[in-house]
N, C-alpha and C positions, 0 to 999 in steps of 0.2 A: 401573205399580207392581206387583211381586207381592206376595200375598198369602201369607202366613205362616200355615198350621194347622198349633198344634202337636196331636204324635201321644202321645196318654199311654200311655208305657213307666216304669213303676218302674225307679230305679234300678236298676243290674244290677252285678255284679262277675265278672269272669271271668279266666281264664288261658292267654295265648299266649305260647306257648314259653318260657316261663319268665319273664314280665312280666304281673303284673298288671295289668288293665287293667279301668276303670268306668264305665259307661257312663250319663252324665248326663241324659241327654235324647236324643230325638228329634223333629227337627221335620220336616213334611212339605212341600219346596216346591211340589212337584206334581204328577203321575198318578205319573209313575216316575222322583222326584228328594228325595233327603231328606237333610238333614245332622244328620251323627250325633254329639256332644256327648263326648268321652272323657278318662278322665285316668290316665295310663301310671306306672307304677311297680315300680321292679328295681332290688332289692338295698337302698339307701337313697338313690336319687335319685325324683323325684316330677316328673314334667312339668306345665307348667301344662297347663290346658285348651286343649283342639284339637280340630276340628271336621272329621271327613272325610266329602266328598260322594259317593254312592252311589247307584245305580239299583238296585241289589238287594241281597239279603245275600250271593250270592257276590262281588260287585264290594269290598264290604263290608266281608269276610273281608280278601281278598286288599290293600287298601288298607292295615289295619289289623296284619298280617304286616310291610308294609314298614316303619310308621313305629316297631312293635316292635323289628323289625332295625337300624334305623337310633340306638333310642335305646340298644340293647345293640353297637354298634359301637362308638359314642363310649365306651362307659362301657371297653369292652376296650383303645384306641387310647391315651385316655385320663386313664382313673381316673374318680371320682365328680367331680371338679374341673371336666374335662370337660363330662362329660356333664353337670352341672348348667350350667352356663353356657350350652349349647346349646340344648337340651329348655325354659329359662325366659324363652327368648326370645321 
């Protein structure tokens, strides 16, 4: 069974590439394995929570770049209609 230490990080808010995005939590699975708690938001769609696995903070970044891209794809493809149906899955 692993065992779960979470890592206490204050809420955080921040901005990639024109998506905010807040960072809920992090929990630490193990030496170099954490998942990281966030909830994406652009323009007036809001994703539910999702959780990206990382070994470091550049692993981290660069995860977090995609799922931004990804929720500003839909929203471009389209519309909010879209992208919300997507992103609350």
């Amino acid at each position: 069974m692993v065992e779960l230490t979470k890592v206490i990080v204050p809420p955080l808010r921040t901005v990639v590439d024109g998506v905010v995005v807040d960072i809920i939590e992090v929990l630490k699975i193990s030496d170099n394995d954490y998942n990281v708690l966030c909830i994406a938001r652009y323009k007036d769609v809001s994703s539910s929570p999702f959780f990206i696995n990382a070994s470091n903070t550049e692993e981290f970044k660069a995860k977090l770049k995609v799922e931004v891209s990804k929720l500003k794809l839909f929203y471009f493809l389209g519309g909010r209609e879209l992208a919300e149906e997507v992103v609350r899955r």
